[in-house]
C-alpha positions, 0 to 999 in steps of 0.5 A: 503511476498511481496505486489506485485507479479512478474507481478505487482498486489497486493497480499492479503496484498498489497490489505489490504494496497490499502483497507486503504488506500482507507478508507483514511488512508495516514500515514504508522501508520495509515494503519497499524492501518486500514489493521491489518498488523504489522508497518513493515510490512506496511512500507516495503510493502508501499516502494514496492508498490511505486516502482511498481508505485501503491502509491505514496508518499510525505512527509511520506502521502501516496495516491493511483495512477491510476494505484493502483486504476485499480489493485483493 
């Protein structure tokens, strides 16, 4: 299940992913942890949401972008 849909917008677990991410939650493990989603799940998740341009990462911390705060 994909965390951005074709037009760009987070779907239900791109959304729990921008919500852990809101909470503070900056590592792949620790969204994991925050969203009730499986690791893989929130790491394959993470790369689709940077190509979308919602997320940004840096050395394995993850922060939400302009753009992933507006979709939300």
């Amino acid at each position: 299940m994909p965390c951005v849909s074709a037009d760009g917008k987070p779907t239900e677990s791109g959304r729990k992913i921008i919500a852990a991410l809101k909470a503070g939650n900056t590592s792949a493990e620790d969204i994991s942890t925050g969203s009730g989603m499986p690791l893989y799940r929130v790491r394959s998740g993470l790369r689709e949401m940077v190509e979308a341009g919602l997320v940004a990462e840096n050395d394995g911390s993850h922060t939400l972008t302009e753009q992933g705060l507006a979709a939300v």
